[in-house]
N, C-alpha and C positions, 0 to 999 in steps of 0.2 A: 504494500500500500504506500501509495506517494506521500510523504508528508509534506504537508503547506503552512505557513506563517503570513500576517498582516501584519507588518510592520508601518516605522513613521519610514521615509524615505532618508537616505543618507549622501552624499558626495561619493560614492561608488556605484549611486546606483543612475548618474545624472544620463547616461545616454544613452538605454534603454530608457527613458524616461522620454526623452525628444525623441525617439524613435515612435513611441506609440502613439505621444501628441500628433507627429506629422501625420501618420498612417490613419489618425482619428481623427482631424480636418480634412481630410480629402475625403474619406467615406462619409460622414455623417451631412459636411457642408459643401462637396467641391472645390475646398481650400488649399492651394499647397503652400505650406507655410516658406519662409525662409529658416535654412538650418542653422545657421549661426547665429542669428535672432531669437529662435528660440530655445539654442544654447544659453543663450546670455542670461532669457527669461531665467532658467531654469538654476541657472549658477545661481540668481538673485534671492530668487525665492528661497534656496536651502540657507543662503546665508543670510536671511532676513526671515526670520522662523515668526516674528509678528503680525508677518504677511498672509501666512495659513500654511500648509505643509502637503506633500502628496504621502495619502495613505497605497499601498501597494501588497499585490497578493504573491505569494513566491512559491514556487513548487519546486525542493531541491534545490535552491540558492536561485532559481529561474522566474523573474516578473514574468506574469501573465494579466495581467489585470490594475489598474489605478485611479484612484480620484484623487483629484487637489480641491481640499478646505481651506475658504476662504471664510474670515470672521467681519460683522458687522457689529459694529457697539453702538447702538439706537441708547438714547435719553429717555426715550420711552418702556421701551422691552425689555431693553437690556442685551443682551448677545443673541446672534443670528449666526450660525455656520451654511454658511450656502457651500453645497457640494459642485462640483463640475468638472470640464474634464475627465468623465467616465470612460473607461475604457475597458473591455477585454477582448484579447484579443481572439481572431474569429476561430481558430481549431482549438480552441477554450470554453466557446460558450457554452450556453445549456445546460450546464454542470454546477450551476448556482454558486459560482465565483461572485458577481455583483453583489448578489444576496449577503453572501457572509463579508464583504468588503461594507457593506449599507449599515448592515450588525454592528459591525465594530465604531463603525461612523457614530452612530445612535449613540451606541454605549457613549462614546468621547462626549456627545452633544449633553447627553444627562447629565456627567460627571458635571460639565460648566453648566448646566440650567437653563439651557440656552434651546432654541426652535429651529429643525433645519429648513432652507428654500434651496429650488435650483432652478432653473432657466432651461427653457427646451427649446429645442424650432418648432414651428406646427406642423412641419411636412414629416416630422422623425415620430412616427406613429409606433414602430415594435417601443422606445423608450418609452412614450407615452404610455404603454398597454403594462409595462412593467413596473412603474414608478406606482401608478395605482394599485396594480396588483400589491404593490407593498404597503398603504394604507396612504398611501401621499393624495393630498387633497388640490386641487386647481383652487386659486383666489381669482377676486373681481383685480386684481392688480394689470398694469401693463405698463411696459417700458415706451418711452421716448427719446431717441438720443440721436449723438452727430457724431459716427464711428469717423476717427480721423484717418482711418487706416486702409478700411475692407470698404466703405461705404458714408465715403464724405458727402455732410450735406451743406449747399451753399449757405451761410450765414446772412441773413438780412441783419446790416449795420443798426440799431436803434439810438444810436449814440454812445458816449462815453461817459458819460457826469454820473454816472451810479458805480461809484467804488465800492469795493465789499472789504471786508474783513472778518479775520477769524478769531476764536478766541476759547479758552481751554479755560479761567476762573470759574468755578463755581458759584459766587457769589454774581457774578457777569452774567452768566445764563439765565440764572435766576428772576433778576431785575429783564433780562431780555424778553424771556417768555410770559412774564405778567404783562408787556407793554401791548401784546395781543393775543387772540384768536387764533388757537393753531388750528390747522384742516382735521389734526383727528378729536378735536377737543378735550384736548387734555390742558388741563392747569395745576397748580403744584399743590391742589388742594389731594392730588392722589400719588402714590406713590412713583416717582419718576426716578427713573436709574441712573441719576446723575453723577452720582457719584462714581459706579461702573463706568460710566462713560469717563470720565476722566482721569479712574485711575489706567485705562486702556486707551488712552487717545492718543496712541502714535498713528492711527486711522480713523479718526474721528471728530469733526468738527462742526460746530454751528459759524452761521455767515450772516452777519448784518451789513445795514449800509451803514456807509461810515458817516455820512453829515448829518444823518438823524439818529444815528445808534438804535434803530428800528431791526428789530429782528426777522429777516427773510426767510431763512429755513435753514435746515442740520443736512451735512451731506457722510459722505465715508467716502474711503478708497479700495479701489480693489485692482490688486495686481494682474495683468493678463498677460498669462504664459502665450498665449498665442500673438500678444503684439510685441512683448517685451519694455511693459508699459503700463500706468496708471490707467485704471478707468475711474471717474469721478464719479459717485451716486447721489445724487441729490433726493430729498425725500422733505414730505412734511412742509411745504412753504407756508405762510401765513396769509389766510384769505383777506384778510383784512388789506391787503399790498395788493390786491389783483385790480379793481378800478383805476387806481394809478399809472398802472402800467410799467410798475417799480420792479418784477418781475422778469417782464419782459427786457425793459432797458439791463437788468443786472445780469441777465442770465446771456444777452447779448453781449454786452461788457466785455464781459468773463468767457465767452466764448473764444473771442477776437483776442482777446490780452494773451487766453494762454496757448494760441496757434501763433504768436507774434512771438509766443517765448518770453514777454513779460511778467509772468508770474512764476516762480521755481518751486519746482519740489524737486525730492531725494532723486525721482525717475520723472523719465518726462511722460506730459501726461497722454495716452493716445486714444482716448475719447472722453463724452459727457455721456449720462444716463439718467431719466427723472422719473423714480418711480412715482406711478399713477396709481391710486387704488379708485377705479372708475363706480363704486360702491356708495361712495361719500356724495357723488352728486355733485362734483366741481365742472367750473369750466375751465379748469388750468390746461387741456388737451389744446383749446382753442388758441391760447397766447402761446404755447409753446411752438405752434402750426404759424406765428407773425413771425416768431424769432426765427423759426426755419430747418427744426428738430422735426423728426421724421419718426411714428409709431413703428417701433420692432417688431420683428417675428418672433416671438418669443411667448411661448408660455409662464406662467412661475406655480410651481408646487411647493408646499409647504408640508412636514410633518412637526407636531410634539412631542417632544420625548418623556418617554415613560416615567 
C-alpha cells in the first residue's frame, strides 16, 4: 500500500509546484503562464508565509495534488482562508486526493476560527459539481475588477483630487467607522474583529479620503501565483459616499496612481477586485461600470468550519 502525507509546502518542493500551476492554467483557463514569472511567484510566497502557503498531497516523496491558502482578515468576520489553485493531477484523480487535501484545509481553517471561500469560473462545471458535493454553498456575492495582466480594462479618468489613505490605529478605525453607514450594517455596537485585524494587518487595510478623513471602505491583499503579483480586494464601501460620486473619483484615482506606479507596495500590484454581495441591494455595480471595472467570471463558494 502506497503511503501518502499532506504537508505545508517547502523550498524543495518549489518546481513541481510551477509545474502543476502551469499544466492547471492551461487546462482549467487556456492560460499559458510564463515560467519564470511564476517561478518568482512561487519563490515569494514560500518566503512570505503571511501571504498563505501551498498545502500538497505526496505519495512516496511524489506531489500529486495542491492548493495554495490564501488569508483575509475582515474587521468584520474576522479571518477568511480562501483556497485556490486546486490541482490534481489527471492519472491521480478519482481517488479522493482533493477530498483528503479539503480535510486537512478545514481542519487548518477550524484550528484559526476562520470560514473558507474560493472563486470558480462558471464554465469549470466537474469543480463546481465537486465543491458542492462537499457541502460548499454558492453566495449572492460577485466580483468586479480590472485584471492588469490577463484582461485589462480601459480606465475612464474621473479625476485626481480624491486621495486615499490607509491606516492600521485602532483607535482610527474606530472614530472612522462611526463617521458612517457601512453596506453590511455593522457598527461597533457588535462585536467587530478589530482587533484580529490589526494584530494581522500585514494584509489588511481600511482607506479613507484624506481631506475629509471620511471612511470609504477596508480592502486586503492577495498574492497571485499566476501573475506574480498583488491582487487588491476591496470590500464593504460606505453607502453613504455613493451620491457623491466619492467612490467612483477614489476608486479611479487609485486605479490610474497605481498602473502609473505611484503608489508602492512590497510587490507590484497586478490587479483590482470589488467584492459585491448583490444581496444587500446596492447600486455600487453601477459606479463601478462609470469607472470602467468589468463583472468577473467567477463564482464564490463559501464553507464553515466545524
Amino acid at each position: 500500500m502506497q503511503s501518502f502525507e499532506i504537508l505545508i509546502a517547502q523550498v524543495q518542493h518549489k518546481n513541481e509546484l510551477v509545474h502543476q500551476l502551469l499544466e492547471q492554467a492551461y487546462e482549467t483557463e487556456q492560460k499559458q503562464l510564463d515560467n519564470n514569472q511564476v517561478t518568482k511567484a512561487i519563490e515569494y510566497i514560500l518566503e512570505n508565509p503571511y501571504l498563505g502557503f501551498f498545502l500538497i498531497y505526496t505519495e512516496n516523496h511524489q506531489i500529486f495534488g495542491q492548493i495554495l491558502m490564501t488569508k483575509e482578515y475582515n474587521i468584520y468576520s474576522g479571518l477568511t482562508c480562501w483556497f485556490q489553485s486546486v490541482y490534481v493531477k489527471k492519472n491521480h484523480r478519482q481517488k479522493g486526493i482533493f477530498k483528503k487535501m479539503h480535510k486537512e484545509f478545514l481542519k487548518y481553517a477550524a484550528k484559526e476560527k476562520a470560514v473558507t471561500k474560493l472563486y470558480v469560473e462558471f464554465e469549470n462545471k466537474n469543480a463546481i459539481k465537486v465543491y458542492e458535493k462537499l457541502g460548499m454553498v454558492r453566495t449572492d456575492e460577485t466580483i468586479f475588477e480590472d485584471d492588469f495582466v490577463f484582461h485589462p480594462v480601459k480606465i475612464i479618468n474621473l479625476g485626481q483630487d480624491c486621495v486615499t489613505r490607509s491606516t492600521s490605529n485602532k483607535k482610527e478605525i474606530e472614530d472612522l467607522i462611526k463617521k458612517g453607514k457601512s453596506i453590511l450594517g455593522n457598527d461597533l455596537n457588535q462585536q467587530l474583529k478589530i482587533e484580529y485585524c490589526l494584530n494581522n494587518n500585514k494584509n489588511s487595510f481600511v482607506i479613507a479620503e484624506s481631506q475629509t478623513d471620511y471612511l470609504i471602505g477596508l480592502y486586503f491583499l492577495e498574492f497571485s501565483d499566476w501573475r506574480n503579483g498583488l491582487i487588491l480586494w476591496f470590500y464593504d464601501f460606505i453607502s453613504s459616499t455613493y451620491n457623491n460620486g466619492l467612490i467612483s473619483m477614489m476608486i479611479s484615482s487609485l486605479l490610474n496612481s497605481i498602473k502609473q506606479k505611484q503608489i508602492k507596495f512590497n510587490s507590484e500590484v497586478k490587479g483590482i477586485r470589488i467584492l459585491i454581495d448583490k444581496s444587500k441591494g446596492q447600486r455600487l455595480e453601477q459606479l463601478l461600470e462609470v469607472v470602467g471595472l468589468k463583472e468577473s467570471h467567477y463564482y464564490i463558494y463559501y464553507q464553515k468550519s466545524d
